[in-house]
C-alpha positions in Angstrom: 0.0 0.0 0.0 2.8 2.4 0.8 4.3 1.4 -2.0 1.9 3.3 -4.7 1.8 6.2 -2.7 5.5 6.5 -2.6 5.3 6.3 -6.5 2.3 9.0 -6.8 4.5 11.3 -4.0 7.7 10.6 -5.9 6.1 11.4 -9.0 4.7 14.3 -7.5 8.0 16.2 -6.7 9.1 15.2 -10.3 6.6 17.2 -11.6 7.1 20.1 -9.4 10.5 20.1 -10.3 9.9 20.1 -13.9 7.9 22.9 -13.3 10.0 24.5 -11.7 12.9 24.4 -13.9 10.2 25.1 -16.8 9.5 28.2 -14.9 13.0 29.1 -14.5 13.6 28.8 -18.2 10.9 30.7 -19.5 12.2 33.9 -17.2 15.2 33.5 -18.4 14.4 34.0 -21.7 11.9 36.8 -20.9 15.1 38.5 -19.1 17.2 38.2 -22.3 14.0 39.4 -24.4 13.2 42.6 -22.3 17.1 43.4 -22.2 17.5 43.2 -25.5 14.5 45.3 -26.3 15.9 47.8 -24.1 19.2 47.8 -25.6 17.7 48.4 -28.6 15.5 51.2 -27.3 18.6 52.8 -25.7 20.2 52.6 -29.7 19.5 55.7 -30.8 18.5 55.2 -34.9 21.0 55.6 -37.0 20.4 56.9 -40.9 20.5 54.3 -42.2 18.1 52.8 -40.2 15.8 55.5 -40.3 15.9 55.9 -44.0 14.9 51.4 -44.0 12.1 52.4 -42.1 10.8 55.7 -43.7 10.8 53.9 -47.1 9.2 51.1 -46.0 6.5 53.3 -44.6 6.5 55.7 -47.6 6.1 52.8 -50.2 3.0 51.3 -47.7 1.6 54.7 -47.9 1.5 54.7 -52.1 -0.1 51.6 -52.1 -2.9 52.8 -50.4 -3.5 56.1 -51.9 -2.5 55.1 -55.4 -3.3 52.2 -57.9 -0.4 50.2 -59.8 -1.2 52.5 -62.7 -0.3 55.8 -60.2 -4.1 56.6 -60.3 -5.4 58.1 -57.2 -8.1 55.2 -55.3 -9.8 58.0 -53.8 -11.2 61.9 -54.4 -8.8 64.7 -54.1 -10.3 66.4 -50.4 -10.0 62.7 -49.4 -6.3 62.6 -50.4 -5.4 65.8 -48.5 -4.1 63.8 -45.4 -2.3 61.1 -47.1 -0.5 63.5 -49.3 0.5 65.5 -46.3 1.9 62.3 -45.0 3.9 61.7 -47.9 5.2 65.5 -47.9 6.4 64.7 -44.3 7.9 61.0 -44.8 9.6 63.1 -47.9 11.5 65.5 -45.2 12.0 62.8 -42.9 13.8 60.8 -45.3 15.7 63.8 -46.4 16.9 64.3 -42.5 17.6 60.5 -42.7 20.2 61.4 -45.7 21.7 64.1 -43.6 21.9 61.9 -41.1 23.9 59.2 -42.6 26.0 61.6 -44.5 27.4 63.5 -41.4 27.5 59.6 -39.2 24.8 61.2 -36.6 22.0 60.0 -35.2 18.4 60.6 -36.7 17.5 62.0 -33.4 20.2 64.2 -33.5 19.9 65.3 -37.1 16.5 66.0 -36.6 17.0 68.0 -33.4 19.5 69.9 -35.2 17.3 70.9 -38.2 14.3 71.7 -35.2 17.1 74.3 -33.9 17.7 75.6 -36.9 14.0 76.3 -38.0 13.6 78.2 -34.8 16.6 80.5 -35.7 14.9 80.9 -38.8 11.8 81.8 -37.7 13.0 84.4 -34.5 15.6 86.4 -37.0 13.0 86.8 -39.6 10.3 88.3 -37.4 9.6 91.7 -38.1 9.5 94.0 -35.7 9.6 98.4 -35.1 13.1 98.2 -36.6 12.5 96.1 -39.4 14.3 93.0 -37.9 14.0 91.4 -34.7 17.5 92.3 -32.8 19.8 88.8 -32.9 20.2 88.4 -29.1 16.4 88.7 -28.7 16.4 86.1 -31.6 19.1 84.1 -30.3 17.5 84.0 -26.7 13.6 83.5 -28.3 15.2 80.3 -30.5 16.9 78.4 -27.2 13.8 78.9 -25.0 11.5 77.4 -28.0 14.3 74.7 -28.4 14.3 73.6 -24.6 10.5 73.6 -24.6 11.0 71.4 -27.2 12.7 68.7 -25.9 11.3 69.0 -22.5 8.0 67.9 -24.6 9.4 65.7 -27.0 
């Protein structure tokens, strides 16, 4: 009689040690998995990465607002939004040019060109004088530049 239940006890253990080690296994691998997805979110993108991805959503985007042909599948107000995506995948993967050219990050690149069309804009604001005066410029672009990344 004890015999069986030494067998059902033993074989209980057994299984709770496979378990176990299942367990073990499986967080494991969901350690390596999360670290490497952090790794890779701590990567900032490089250009050429950013210009594989931007193609690969500008080409997705053509299929769905033009035909094979290059006929437009829907009616010009309707288009407004897609082509306005376009437009912008266009200066992304213009920045993702720049980007690989000069061996920065996209991030960077883009943060650059985000400076640089604030400077733009503060030095060509009119004002009493004609022209905004530089430092007031200069000052007007960092503070729009730190709000920037503070919300970015």
């Amino acid at each position: 009689m004890s015999n069986p239940q030494n067998k059902s006890k033993f074989q209980a253990v057994l299984n709770a040690l496979e378990a176990k080690q299942t367990k073990k296994k499986a967080d494991t691998l969901k350690a390596k998995r999360t670290y490497a997805e952090e790794v890779k979110k701590a990567k900032p993108e490089t250009g050429d990465q950013a210009i594989i991805r931007l193609t690969k959503e500008y080409k997705s985007l053509m299929q769905n607002l033009y035909d094979a042909k290059g006929n437009p599948l829907f009616r010009p107000e309707q288009m407004r939004p897609g082509q306005q995506k376009l437009r912008d995948l266009e200066k992304q993967l213009s920045l993702a040019q720049k980007a690989r050219s000069s061996q920065s990050s996209f991030e960077e690149t883009v943060d650059k060109n985000k400076a640089g069309e604030f400077a733009r804009f503060y030095t060509n604001l009119p004002s009493k004088e004609g022209k905004i005066d530089p430092r007031k410029a200069l000052y007007m672009s960092r503070l729009s530049m730190d709000h920037y990344l503070k919300n970015k």
